[in-house]
C-alpha positions in Angstrom: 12.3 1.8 14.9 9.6 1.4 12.9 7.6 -0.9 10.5 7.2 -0.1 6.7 3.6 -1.0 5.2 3.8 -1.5 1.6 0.5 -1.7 -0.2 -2.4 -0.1 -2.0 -5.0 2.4 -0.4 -8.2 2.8 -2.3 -11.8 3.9 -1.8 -14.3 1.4 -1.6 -18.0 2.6 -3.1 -20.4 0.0 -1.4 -23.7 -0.3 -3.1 -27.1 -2.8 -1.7 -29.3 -3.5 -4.7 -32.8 -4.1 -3.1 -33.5 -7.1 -5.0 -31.8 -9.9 -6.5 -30.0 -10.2 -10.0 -31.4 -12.9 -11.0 -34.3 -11.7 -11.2 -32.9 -9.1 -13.9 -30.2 -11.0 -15.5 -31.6 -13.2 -18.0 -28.9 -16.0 -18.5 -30.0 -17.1 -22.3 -29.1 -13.2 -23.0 -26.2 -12.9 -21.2 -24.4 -12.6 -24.4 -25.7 -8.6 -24.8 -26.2 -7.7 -21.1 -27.3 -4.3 -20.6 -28.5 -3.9 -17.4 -29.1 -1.2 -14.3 -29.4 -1.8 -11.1 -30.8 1.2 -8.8 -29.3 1.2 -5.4 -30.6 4.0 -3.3 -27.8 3.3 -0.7 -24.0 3.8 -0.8 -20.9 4.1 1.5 -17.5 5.0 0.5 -14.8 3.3 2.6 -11.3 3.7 3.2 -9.6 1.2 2.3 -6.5 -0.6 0.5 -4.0 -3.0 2.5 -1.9 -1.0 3.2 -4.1 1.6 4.9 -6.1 -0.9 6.5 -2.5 -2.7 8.0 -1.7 0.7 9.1 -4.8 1.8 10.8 -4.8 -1.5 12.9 -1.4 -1.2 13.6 -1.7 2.3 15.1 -4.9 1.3 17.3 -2.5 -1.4 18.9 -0.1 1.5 19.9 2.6 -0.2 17.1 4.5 2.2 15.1 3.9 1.4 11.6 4.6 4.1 8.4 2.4 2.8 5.4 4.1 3.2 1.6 1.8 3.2 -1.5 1.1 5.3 -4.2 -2.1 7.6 -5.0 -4.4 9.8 -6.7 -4.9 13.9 -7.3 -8.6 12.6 -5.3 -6.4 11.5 -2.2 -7.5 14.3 0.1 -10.3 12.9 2.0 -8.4 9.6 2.6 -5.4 12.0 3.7 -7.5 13.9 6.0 -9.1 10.8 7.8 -5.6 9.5 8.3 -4.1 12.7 9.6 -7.5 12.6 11.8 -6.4 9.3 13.2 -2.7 9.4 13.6 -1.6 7.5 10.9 1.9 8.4 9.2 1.8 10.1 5.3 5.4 10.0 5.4 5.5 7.9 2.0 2.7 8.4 0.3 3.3 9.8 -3.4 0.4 11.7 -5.2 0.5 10.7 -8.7 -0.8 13.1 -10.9 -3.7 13.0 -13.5 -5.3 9.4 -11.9 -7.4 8.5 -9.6 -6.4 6.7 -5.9 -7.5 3.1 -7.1 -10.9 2.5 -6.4 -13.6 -0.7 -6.3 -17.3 -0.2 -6.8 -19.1 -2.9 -5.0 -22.9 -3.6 -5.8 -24.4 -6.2 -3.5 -28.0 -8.0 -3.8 -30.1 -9.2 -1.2 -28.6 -12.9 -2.0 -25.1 -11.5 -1.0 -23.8 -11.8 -5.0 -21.5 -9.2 -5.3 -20.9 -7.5 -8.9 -17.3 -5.7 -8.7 -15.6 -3.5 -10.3 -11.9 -2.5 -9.6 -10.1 0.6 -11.1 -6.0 0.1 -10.1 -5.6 3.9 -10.7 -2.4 5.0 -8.8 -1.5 1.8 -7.5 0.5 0.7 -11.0 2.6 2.9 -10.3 3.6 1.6 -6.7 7.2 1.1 -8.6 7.6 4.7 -8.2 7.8 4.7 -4.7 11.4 3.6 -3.0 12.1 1.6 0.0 13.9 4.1 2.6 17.5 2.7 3.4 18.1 4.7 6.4 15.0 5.9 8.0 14.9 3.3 11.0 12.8 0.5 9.4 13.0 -2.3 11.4 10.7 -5.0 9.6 8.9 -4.2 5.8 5.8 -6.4 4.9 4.8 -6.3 1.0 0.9 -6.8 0.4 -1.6 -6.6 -2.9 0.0 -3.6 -4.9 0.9 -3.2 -8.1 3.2 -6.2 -10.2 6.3 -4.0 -10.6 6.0 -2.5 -7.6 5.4 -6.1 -5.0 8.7 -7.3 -7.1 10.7 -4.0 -7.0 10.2 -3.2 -3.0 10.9 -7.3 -2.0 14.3 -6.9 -3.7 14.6 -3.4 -2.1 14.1 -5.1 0.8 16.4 -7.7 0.3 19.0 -5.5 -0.6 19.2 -3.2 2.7 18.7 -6.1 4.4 15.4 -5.2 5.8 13.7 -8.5 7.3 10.3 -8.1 5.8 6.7 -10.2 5.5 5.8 -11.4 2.0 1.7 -11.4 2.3 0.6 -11.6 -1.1 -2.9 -12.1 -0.7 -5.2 -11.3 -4.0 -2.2 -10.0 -5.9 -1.1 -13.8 -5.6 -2.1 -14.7 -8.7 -0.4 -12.5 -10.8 2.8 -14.4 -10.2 4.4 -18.0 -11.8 6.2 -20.5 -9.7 9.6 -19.4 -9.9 8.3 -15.4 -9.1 6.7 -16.9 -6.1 10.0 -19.0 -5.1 12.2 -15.4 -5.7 10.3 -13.5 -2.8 9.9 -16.7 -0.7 13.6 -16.6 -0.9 14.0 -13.2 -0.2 11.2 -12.5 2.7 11.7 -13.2 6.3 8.1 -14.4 6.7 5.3 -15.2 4.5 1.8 -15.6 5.5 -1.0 -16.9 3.1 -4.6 -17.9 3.6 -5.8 -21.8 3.0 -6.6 -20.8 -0.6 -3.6 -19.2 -1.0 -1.4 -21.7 0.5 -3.1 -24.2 -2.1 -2.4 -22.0 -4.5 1.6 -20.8 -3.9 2.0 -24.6 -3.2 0.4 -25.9 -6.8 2.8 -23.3 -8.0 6.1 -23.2 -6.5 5.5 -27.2 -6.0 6.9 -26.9 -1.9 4.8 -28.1 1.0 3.8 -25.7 3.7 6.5 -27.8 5.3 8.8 -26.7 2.7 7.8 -23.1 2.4 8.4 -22.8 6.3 12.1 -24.1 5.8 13.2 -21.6 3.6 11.7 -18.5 6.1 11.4 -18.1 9.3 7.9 -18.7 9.8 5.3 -19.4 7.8 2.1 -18.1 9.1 -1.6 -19.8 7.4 -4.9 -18.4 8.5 -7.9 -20.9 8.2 -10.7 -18.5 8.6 -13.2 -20.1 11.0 -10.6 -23.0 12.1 -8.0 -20.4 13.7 -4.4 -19.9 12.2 -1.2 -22.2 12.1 2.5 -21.2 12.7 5.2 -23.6 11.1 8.4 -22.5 12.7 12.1 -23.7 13.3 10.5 -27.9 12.4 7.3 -26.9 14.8 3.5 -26.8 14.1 2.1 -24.7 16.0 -2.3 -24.0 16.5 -3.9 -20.8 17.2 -7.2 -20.8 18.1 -10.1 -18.8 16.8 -11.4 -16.0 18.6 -15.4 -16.2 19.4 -17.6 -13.2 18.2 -20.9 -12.2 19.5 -22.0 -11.2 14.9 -20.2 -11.5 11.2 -21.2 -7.7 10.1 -18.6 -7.8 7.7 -14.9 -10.2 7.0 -13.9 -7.7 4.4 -10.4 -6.2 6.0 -10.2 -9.1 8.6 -6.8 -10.7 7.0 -5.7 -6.7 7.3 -6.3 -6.6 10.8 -4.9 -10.3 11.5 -1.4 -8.7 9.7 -1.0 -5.7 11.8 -1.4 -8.2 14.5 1.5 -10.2 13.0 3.7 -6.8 12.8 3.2 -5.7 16.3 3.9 -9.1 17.8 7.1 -9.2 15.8 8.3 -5.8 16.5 7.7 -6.6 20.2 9.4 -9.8 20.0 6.8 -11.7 21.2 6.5 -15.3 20.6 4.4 -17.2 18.3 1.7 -17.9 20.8 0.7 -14.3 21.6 1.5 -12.7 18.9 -1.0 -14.8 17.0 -3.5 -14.4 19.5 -3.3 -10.4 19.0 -3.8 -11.2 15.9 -6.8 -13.3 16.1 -8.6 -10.7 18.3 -8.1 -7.3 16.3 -9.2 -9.4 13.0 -12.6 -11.0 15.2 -12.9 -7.2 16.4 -12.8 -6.1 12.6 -15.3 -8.3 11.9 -18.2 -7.1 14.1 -18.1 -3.7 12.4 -18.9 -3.2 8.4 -16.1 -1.8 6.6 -12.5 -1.9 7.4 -11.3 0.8 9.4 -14.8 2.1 11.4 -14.0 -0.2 14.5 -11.4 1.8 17.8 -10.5 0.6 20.5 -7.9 2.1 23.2 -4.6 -0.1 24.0 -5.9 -0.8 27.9 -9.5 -1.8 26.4 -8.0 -4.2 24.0 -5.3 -5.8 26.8 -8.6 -6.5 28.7 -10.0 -8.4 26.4 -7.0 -10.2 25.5 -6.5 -11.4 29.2 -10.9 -12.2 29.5 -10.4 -14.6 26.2 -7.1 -16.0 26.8 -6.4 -16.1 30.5 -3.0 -14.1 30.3 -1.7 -10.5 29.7 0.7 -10.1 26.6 
C-alpha cells in the first residue's frame, strides 16, 4: 500500500545580492523601477511540495509515489530523484513549458524579491488519481487551481482517505471551495496563518474544522504543533535545534512526517513527534531536499529527544 503525493515540483534559482535594496530602490521613483541587481552567487534547488513530501517520506523508509505534472527541462530533477529512490511513476512531462520555477534574489537584510513561473504545474488537471494501484492515503498540496479541486473529488470518489494541506495555494479559494474539500478530506492540516485564514473564510473554528475530519492538524512554528481529534486538544512540542540555516521546506518535511505516522497507524503523539524532528532536521540544512539521514540514525535521535522508540 502506498501513499499518493499530489503537488507541484519546481526548481528553485536562489540568488544573494551583496548589498541591500534599499540602497538601490529609490521609493519616490518606484513608479518607473528599472533596476539590476548583480548577484555573483546562485544555487538551483529541487524543489516543489510534492517532491519535497516525497523525498522526506522516502528518507523515513515510508512508501510514498509523488503525482505532479512537469516540464520538457525535467531531466535533471528526474535524474536526482531516480538517484535517490524516489518513485516517477506519475509524473507527466508536458510538452513545450517549463517545470515551474521561482527565482529567488535575497539581500543582505533578508528581503527577498520573487519571482514564480507556474509552468507545467497548471496543468496538474491533466494528471488522474489511480483507482486501483494500492493507494492507501492521498494528500493534496500547493498545485495548480483545477488540478487541487479535480484530484480532492477524485479522491473522494474512490474513496481514498486523503490530507487536504493547502498551504500557499490557500488563497486561491472562497469559503464555500474551502468547506467542499474540508468535507471531502480525511484530514486537513494548516499553519497558524492559514488556520486564520480558512477560519475568516469558511467561518468554523478550529473546533469546528476538526469535527467535520478526522483530525485537524495546526503547526505553530516555534510554539510546536496542535492535534484536535475525536473532541481532544492535543500539544506537540517543538523539537530544539543546535542553527536556523534555512525553514524553506520545513512544513514539507513536518507532512511526510504526518503520512508515515498515518500509514503506520501510529497515534497522535508520535506521529507528530516524527514530524517535528524531520522538519527541525530540514531546518539545519539550506535548501529543501540536501539534508539524509538513515532510518536507524533518525530512531536514535527520536528516542535521545523524546525518551521512547516509535
Amino acid at each position: 500500500m502506498s501513499a499518493l503525493v499530489c503537488g507541484s515540483f519546481a526548481y528553485d534559482n536562489i540568488m544573494v545580492f551583496q548589498d541591500k535594496f534599499k540602497n538601490h530602490i529609490l521609493p519616490e521613483k518606484v513608479h518607473i523601477l528599472n533596476v539590476s541587481f548583480l548577484v555573483p552567487y546562485m544555487r538551483r534547488e529541487y524543489g516543489g511540495c510534492a517532491g519535497n513530501i516525497a523525498y522526506n517520506l522516502n528518507l523515513l523508509g515510508g512508501d510514498g509515489k509523488p503525482m505532479g505534472t512537469v516540464g520538457s527541462d525535467f531531466g535533471p530533477y528526474a535524474q536526482w530523484m531516480d538517484q535517490t529512490g524516489v518513485s516517477r511513476d506519475y509524473i507527466t512531462e508536458i510538452d513545450n513549458t517549463y517545470t515551474a520555477q521561482a527565482f529567488i534574489t535575497t539581500d543582505l537584510d533578508d528581503n527577498q524579491i520573487t519571482a514564480f513561473h507556474p509552468g507545467a504545474m497548471n496543468c496538474s488537471h491533466d494528471a488522474k488519481i489511480p483507482e486501483n494501484d494500492g493507494i492507501s492515503l492521498g494528500l493534496i498540496s500547493p498545485d495548480g487551481r483545477d488540478g487541487m479541486i479535480q484530484h480532492a473529488s477524485q479522491f473522494a470518489n474512490a474513496n481514498i482517505p486523503f490530507i487536504f494541506d493547502p498551504g500557499q495555494g490557500l488563497p486561491m479559494f472562497d469559503g464555500s471551495e474551502l468547506l467542499e474539500f474540508i468535507e471531502q478530506a480525511t484530514y486537513v492540516t494548516l499553519n497558524d496563518y492559514e488556520s486564520q485564514l480558512t477560519q475568516e473564510r469558511t467561518g468554523l473554528t478550529e473546533g469546528e474544522i476538526a469535527d467535520r475530519v478526522n483530525a485537524l492538524i495546526v503547526t505553530r512554528g516555534g510554539e510546536g504543533s496542535t492535534v484536535y481529534s475525536k473532541g481532544k486538544k492535543i500539544k506537540i512540542p517543538v523539537v530544539s535545534v543546535t542553527e536556523i540555516n534555512d525553514p524553506t521546506g520545513c512544513g514539507d518535511a513536518y507532512r511526510a512526517g504526518l503520512i508515515y505516522g498515518l500509514m503506520q497507524d501510529m497515534d497522535w503523539e508520535t506521529t507528530c513527534r516524527i514530524a517535528s524532528l524531520i522538519g527541525a532536521i530540514k531546518i539545519q540544512h539550506h535548501g529543501t531536499q540536501n539534508h539524509t539521514f538513515t532510518t536507524d540514525e533518525f530512531a536514535e535521535q527520536f528516542k535521545n529527544e523524546f525518551d521512547y522508540r516509535f
